[in-house]
PDB file of N, CA, C and O in Angstrom:
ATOM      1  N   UNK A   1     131.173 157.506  68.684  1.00  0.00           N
ATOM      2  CA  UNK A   1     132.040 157.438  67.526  1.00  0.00           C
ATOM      3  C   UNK A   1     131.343 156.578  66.477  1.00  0.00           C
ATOM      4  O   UNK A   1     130.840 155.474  66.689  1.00  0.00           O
ATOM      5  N   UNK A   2     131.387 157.285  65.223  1.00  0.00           N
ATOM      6  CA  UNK A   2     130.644 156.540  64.434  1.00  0.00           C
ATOM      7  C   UNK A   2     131.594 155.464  63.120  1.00  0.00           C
ATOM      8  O   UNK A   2     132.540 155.840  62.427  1.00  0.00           O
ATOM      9  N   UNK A   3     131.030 154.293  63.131  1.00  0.00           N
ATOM     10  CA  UNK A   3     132.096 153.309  62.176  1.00  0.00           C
ATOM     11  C   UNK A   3     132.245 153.569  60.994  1.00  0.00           C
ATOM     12  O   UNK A   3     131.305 154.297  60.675  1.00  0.00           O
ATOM     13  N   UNK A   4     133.085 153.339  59.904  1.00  0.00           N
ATOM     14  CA  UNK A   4     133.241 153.578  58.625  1.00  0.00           C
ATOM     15  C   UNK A   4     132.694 152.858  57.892  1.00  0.00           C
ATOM     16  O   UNK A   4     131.904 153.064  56.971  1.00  0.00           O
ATOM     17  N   UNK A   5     133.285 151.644  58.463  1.00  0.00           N
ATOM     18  CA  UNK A   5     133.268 150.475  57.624  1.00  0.00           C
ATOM     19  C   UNK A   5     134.820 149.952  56.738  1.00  0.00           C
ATOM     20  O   UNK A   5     135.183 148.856  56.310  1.00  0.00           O
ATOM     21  N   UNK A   6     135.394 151.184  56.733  1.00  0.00           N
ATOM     22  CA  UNK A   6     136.793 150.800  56.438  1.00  0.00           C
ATOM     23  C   UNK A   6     137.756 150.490  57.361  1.00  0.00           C
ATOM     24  O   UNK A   6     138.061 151.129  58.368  1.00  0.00           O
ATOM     25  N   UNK A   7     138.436 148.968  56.745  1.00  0.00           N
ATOM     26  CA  UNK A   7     139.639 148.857  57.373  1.00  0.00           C
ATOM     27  C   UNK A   7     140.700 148.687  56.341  1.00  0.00           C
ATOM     28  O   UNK A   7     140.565 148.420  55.146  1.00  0.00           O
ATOM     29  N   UNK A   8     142.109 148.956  57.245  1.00  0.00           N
ATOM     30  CA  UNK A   8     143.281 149.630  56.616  1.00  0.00           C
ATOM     31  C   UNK A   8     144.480 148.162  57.781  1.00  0.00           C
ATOM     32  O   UNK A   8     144.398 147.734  58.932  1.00  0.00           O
ATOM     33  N   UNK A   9     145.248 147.955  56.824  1.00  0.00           N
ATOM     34  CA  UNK A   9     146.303 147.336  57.626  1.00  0.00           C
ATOM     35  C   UNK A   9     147.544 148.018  57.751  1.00  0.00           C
ATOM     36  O   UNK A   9     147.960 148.427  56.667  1.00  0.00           O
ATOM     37  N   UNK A  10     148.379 148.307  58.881  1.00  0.00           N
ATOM     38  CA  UNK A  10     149.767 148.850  59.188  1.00  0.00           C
ATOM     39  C   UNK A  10     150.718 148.469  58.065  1.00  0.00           C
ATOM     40  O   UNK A  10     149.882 147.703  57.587  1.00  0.00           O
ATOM     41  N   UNK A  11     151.396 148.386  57.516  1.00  0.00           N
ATOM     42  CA  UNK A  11     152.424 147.948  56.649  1.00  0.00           C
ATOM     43  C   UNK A  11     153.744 147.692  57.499  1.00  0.00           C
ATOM     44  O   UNK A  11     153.747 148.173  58.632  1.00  0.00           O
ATOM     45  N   UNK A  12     154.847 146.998  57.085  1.00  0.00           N
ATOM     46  CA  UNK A  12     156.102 146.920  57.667  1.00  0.00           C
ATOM     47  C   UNK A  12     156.719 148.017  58.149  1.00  0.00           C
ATOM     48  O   UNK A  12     157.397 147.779  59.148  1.00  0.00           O
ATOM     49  N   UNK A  13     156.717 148.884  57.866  1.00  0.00           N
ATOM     50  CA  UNK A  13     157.135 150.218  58.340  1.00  0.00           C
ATOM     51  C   UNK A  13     156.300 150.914  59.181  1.00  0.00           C
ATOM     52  O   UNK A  13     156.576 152.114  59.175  1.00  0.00           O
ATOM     53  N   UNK A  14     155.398 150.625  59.894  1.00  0.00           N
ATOM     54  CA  UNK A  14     154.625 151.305  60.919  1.00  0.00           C
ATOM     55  C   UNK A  14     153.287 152.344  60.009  1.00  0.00           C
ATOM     56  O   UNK A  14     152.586 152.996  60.783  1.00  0.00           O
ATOM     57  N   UNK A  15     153.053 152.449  58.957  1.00  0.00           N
ATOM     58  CA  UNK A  15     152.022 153.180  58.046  1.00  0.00           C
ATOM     59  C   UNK A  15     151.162 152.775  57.789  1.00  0.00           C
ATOM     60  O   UNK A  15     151.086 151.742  57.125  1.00  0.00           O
ATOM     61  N   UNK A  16     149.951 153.581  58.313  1.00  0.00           N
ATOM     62  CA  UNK A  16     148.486 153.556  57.799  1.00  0.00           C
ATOM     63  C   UNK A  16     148.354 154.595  56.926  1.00  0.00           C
ATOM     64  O   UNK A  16     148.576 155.781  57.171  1.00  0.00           O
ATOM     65  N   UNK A  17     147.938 154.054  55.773  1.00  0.00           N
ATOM     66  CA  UNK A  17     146.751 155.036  54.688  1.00  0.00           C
ATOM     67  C   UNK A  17     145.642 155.210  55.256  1.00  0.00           C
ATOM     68  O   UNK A  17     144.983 154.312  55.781  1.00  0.00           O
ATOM     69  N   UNK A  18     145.263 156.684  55.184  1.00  0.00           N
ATOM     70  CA  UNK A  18     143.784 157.216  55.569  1.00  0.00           C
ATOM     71  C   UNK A  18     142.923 157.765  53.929  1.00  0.00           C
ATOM     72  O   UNK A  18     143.064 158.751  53.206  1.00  0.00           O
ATOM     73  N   UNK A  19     141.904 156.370  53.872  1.00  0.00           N
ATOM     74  CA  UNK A  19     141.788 156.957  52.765  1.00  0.00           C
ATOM     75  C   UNK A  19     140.849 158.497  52.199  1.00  0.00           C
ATOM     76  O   UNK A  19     140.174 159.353  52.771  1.00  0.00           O
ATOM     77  N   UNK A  20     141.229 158.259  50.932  1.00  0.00           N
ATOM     78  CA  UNK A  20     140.884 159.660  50.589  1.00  0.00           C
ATOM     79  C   UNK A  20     139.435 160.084  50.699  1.00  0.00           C
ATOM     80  O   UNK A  20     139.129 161.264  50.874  1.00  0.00           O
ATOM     81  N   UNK A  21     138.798 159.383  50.624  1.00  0.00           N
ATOM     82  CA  UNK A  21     137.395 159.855  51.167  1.00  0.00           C
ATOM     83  C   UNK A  21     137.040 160.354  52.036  1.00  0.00           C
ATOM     84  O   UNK A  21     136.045 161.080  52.037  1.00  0.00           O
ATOM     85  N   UNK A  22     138.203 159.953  53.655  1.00  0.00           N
ATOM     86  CA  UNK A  22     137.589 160.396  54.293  1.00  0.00           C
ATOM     87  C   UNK A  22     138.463 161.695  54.983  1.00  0.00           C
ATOM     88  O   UNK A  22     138.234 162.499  55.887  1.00  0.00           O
ATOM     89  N   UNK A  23     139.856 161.381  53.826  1.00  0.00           N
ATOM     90  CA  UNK A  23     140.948 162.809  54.293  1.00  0.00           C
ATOM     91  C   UNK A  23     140.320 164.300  53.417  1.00  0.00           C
ATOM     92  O   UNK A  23     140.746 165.450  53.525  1.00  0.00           O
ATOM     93  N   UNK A  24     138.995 163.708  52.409  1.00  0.00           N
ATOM     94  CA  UNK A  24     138.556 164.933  51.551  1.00  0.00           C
ATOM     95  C   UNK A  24     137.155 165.493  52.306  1.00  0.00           C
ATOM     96  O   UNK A  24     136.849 166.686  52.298  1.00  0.00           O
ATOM     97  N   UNK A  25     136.348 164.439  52.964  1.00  0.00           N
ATOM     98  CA  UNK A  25     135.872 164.961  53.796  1.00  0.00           C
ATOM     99  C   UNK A  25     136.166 165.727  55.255  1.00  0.00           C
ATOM    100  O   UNK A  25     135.376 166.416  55.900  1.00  0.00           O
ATOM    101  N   UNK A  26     137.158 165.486  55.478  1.00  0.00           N
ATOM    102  CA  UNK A  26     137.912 165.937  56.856  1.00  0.00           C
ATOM    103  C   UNK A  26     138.500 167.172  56.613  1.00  0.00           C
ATOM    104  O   UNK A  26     138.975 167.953  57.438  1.00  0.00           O
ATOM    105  N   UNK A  27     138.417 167.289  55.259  1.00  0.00           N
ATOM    106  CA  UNK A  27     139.401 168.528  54.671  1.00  0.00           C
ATOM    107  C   UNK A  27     140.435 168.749  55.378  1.00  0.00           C
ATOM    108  O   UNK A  27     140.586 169.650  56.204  1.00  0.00           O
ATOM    109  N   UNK A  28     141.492 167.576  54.937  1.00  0.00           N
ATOM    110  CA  UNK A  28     142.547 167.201  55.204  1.00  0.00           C
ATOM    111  C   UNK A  28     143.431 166.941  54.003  1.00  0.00           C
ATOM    112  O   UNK A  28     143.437 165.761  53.650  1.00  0.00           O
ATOM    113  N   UNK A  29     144.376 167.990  53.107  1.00  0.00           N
ATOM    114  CA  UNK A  29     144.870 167.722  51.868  1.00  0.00           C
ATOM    115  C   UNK A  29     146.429 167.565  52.178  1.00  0.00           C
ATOM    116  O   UNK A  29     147.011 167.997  53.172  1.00  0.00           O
ATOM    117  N   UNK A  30     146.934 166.908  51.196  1.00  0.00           N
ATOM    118  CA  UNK A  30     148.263 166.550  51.216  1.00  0.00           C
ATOM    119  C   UNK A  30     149.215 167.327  52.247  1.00  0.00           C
ATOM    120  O   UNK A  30     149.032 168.534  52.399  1.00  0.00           O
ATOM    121  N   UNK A  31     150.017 166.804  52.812  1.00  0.00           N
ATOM    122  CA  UNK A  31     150.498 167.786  54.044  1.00  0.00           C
ATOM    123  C   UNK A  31     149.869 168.663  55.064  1.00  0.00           C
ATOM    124  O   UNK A  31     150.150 169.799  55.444  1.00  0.00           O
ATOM    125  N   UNK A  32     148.869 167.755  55.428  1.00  0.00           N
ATOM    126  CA  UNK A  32     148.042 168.230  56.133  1.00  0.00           C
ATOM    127  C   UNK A  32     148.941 167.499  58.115  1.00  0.00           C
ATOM    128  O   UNK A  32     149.369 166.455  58.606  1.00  0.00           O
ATOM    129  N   UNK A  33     148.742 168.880  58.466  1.00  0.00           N
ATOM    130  CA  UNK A  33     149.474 168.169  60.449  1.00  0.00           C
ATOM    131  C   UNK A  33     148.236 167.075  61.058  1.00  0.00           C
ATOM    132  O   UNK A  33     147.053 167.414  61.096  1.00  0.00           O
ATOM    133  N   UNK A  34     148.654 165.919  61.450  1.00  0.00           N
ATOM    134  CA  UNK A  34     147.929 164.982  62.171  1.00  0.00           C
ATOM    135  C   UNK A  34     148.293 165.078  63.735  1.00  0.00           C
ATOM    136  O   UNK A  34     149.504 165.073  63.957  1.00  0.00           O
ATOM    137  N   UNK A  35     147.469 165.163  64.832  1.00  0.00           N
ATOM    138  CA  UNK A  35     148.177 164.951  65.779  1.00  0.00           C
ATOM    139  C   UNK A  35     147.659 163.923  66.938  1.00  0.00           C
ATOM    140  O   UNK A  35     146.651 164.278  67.549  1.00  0.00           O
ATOM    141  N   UNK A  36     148.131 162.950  67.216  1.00  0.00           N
ATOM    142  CA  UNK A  36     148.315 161.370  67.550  1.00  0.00           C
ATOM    143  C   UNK A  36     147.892 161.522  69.148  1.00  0.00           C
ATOM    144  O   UNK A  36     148.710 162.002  69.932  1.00  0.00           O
ATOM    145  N   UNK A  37     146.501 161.068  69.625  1.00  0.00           N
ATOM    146  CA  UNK A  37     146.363 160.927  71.099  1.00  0.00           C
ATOM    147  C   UNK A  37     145.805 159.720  71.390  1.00  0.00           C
ATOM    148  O   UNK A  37     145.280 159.093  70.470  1.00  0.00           O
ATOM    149  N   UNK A  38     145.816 159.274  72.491  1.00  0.00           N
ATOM    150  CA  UNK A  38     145.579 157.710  72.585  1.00  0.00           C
ATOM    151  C   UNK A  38     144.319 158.062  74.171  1.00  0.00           C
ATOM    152  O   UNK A  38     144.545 158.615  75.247  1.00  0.00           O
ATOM    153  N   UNK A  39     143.443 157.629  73.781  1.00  0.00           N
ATOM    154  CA  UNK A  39     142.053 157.386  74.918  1.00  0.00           C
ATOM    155  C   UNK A  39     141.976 156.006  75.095  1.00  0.00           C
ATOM    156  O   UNK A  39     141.648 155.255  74.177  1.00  0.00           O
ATOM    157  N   UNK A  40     142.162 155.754  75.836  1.00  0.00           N
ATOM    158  CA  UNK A  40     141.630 154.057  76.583  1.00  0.00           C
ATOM    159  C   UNK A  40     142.974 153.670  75.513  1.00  0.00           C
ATOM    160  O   UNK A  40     144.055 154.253  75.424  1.00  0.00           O
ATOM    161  N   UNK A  41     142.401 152.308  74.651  1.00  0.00           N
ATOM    162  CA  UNK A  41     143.320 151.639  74.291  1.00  0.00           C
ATOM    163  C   UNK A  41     142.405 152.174  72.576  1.00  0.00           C
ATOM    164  O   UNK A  41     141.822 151.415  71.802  1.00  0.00           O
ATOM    165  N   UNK A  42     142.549 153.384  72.474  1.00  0.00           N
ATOM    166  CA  UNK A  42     142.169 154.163  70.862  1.00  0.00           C
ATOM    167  C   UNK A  42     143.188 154.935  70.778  1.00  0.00           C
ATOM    168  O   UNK A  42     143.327 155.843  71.598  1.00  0.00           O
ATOM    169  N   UNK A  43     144.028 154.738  69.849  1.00  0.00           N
ATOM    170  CA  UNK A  43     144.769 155.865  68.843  1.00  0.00           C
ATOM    171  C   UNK A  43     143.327 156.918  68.388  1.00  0.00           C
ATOM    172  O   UNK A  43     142.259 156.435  68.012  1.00  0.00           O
ATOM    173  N   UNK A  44     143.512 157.961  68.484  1.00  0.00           N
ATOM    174  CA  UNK A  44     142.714 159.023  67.838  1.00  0.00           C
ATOM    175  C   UNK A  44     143.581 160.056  67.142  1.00  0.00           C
ATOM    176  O   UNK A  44     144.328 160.760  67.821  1.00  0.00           O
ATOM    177  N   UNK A  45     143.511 160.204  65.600  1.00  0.00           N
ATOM    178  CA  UNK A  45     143.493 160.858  64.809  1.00  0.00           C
ATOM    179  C   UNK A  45     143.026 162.300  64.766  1.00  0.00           C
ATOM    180  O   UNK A  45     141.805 162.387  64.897  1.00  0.00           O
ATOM    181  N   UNK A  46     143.746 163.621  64.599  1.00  0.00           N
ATOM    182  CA  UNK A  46     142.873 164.492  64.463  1.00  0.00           C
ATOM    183  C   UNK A  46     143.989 165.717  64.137  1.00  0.00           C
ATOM    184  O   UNK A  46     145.134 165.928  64.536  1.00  0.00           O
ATOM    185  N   UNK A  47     142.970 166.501  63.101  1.00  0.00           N
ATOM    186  CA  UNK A  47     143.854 167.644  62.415  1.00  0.00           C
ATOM    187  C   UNK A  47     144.114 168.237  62.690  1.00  0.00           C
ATOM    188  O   UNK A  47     143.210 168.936  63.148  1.00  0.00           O
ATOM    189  N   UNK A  48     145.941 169.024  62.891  1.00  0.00           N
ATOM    190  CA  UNK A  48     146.590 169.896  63.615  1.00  0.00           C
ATOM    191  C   UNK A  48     146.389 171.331  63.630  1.00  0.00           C
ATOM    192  O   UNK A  48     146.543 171.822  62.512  1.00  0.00           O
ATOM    193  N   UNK A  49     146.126 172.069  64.444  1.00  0.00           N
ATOM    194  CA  UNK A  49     145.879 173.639  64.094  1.00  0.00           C
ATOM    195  C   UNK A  49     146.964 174.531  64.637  1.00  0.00           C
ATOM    196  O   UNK A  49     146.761 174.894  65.796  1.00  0.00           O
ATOM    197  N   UNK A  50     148.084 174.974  64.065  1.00  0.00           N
ATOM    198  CA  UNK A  50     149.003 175.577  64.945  1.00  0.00           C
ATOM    199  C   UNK A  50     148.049 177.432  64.786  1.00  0.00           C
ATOM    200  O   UNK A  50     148.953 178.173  65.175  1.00  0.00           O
ATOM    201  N   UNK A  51     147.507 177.847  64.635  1.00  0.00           N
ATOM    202  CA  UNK A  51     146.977 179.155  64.818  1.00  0.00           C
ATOM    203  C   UNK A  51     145.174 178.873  65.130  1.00  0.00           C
ATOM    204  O   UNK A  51     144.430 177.899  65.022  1.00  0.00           O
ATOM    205  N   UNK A  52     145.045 179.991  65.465  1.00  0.00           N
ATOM    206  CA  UNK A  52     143.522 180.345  65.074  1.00  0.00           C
ATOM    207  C   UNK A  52     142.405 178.976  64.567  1.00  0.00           C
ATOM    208  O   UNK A  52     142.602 178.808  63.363  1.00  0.00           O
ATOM    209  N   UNK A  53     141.948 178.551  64.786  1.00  0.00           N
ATOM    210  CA  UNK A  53     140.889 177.578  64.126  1.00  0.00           C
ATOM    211  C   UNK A  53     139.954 178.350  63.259  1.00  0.00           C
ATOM    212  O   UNK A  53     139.175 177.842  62.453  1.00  0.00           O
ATOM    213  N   UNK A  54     140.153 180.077  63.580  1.00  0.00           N
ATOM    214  CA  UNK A  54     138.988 180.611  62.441  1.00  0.00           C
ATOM    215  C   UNK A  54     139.740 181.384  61.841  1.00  0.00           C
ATOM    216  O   UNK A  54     139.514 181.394  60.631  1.00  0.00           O
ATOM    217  N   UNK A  55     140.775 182.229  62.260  1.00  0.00           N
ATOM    218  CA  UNK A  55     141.680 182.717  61.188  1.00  0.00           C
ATOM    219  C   UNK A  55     143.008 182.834  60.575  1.00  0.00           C
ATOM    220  O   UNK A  55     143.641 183.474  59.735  1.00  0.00           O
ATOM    221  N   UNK A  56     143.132 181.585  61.703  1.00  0.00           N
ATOM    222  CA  UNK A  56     145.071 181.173  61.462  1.00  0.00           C
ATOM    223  C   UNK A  56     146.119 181.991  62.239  1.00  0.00           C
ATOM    224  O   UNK A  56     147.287 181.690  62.488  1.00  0.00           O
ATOM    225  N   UNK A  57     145.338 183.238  62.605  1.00  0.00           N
ATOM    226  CA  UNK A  57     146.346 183.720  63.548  1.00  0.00           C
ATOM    227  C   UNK A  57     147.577 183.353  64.572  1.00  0.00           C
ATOM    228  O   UNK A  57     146.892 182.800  65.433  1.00  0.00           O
ATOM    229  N   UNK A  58     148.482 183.302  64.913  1.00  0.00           N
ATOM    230  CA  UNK A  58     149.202 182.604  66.071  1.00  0.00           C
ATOM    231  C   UNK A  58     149.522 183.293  66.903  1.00  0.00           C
ATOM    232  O   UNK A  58     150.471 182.913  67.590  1.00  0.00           O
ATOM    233  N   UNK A  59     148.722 184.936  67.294  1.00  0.00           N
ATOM    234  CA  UNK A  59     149.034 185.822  68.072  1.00  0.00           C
ATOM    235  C   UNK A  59     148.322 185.912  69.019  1.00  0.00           C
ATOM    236  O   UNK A  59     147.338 186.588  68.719  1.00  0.00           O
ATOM    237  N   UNK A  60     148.294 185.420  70.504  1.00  0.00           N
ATOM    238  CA  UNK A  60     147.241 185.819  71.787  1.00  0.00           C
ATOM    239  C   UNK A  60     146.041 184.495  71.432  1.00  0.00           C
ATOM    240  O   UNK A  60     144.812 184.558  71.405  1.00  0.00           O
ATOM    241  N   UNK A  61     146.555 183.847  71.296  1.00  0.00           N
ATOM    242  CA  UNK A  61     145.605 182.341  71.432  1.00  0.00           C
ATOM    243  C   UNK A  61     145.494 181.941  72.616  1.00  0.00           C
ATOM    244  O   UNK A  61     146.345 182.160  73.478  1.00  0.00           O
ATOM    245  N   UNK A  62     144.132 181.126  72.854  1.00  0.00           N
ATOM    246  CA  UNK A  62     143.442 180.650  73.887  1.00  0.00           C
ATOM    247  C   UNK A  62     142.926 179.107  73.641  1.00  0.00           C
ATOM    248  O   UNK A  62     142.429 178.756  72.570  1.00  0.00           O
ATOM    249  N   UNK A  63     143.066 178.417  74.525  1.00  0.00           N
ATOM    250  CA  UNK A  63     142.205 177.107  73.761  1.00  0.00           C
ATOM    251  C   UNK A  63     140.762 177.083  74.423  1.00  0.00           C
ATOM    252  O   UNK A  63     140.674 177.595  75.539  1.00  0.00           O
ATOM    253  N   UNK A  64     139.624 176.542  73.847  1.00  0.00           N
ATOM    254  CA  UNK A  64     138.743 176.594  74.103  1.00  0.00           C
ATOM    255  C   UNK A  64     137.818 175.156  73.159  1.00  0.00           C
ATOM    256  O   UNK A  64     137.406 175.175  71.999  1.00  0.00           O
ATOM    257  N   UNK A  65     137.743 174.129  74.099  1.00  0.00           N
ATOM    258  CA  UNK A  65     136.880 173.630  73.747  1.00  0.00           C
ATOM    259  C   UNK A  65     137.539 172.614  72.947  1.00  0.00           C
ATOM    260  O   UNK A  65     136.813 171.996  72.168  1.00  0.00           O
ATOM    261  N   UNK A  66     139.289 172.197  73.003  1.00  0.00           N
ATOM    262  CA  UNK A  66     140.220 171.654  72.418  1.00  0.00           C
ATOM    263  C   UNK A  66     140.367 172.481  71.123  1.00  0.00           C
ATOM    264  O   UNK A  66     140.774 171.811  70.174  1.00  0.00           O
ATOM    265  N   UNK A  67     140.147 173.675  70.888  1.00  0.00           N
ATOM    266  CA  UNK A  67     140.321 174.240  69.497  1.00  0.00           C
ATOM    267  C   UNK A  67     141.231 175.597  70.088  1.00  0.00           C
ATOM    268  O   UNK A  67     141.010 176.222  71.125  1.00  0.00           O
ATOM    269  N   UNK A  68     142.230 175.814  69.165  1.00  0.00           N
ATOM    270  CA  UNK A  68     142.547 177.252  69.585  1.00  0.00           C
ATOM    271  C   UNK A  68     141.852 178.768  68.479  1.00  0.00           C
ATOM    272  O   UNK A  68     141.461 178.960  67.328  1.00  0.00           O
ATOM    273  N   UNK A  69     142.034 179.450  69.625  1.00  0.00           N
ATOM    274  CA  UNK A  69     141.123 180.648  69.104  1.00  0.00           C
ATOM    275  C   UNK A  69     141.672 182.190  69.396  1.00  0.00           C
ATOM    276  O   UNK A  69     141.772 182.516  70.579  1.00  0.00           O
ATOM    277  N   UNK A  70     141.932 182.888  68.652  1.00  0.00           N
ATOM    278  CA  UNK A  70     142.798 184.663  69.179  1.00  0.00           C
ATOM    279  C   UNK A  70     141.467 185.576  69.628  1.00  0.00           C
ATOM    280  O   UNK A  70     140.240 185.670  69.580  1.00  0.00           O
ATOM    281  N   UNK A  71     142.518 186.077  70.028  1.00  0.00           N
ATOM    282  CA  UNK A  71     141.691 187.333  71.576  1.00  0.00           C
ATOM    283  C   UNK A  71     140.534 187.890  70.072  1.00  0.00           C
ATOM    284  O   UNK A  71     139.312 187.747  70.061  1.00  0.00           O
ATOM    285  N   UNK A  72     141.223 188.400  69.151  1.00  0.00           N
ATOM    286  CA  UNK A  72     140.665 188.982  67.925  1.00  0.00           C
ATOM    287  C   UNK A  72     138.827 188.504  67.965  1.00  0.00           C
ATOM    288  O   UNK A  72     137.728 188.879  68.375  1.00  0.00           O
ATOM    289  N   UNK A  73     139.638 187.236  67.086  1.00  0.00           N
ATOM    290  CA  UNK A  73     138.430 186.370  67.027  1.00  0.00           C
ATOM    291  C   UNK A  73     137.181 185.809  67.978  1.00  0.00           C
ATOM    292  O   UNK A  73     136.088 185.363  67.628  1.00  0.00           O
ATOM    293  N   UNK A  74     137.755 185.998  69.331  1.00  0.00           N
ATOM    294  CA  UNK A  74     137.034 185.968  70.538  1.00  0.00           C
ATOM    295  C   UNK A  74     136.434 187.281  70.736  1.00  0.00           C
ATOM    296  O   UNK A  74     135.288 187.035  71.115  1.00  0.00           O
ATOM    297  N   UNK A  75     136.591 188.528  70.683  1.00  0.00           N
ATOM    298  CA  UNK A  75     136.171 189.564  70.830  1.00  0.00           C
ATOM    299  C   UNK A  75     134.778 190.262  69.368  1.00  0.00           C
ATOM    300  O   UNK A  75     133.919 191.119  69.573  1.00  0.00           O
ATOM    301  N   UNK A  76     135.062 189.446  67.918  1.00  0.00           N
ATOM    302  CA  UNK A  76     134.421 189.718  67.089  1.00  0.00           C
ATOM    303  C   UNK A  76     133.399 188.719  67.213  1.00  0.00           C
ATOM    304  O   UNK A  76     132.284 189.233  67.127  1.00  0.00           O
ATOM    305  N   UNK A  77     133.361 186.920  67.462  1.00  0.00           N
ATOM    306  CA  UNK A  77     132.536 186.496  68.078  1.00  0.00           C
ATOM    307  C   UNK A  77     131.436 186.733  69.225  1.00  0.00           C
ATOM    308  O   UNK A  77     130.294 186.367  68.951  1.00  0.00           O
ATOM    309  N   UNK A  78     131.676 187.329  70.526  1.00  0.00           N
ATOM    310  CA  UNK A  78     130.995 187.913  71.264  1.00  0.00           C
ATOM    311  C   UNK A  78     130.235 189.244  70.774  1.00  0.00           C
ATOM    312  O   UNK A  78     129.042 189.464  70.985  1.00  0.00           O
ATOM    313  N   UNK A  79     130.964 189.949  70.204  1.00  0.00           N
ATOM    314  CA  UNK A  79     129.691 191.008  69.194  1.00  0.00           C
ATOM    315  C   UNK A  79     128.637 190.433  68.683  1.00  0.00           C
ATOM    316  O   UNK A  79     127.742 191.245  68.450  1.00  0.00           O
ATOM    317  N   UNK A  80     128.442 189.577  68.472  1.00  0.00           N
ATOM    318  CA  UNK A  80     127.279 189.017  67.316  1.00  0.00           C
ATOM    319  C   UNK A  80     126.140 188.877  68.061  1.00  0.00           C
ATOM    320  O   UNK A  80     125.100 188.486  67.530  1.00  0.00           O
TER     321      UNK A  80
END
């Protein structure tokens, strides 16, 4: 895992800002799904995919590799 260099403090209400540098590199825009897992004693951050990771689909998904992926897209991948 590589460091930023940024730190961020919780506020009274339980909220961290992620700043924008690195929510524009993450291509992560306003209302973007976060979804919250904890390794050892790390909160880990990471962007929600409810379909397809390549075409958004939500029909006949598979996960693979922590990413989900449709039969579709699995079948046009292996052609190549």
């Amino acid at each position: 895992m590589k460091a930023t260099g940024i730190v961020r403090n919780i506020d009274e209400l339980g909220r961290l800002v992620i700043p924008k540098e690195l929510r524009k590199k993450l291509d992560m825009p306003v209302g973007s799904a976060i979804e919250i897992s904890v390794e050892g004693n790390r909160i880990m951050l990471s962007r929600y995919y409810t379909g397809c990771h390549f075409c958004g689909s939500t029909d006949a998904l598979v996960d693979h590799k922590d990413k989900k992926v449709c039969r579709a897209c699995i079948e046009e991948l292996s052609a190549l």
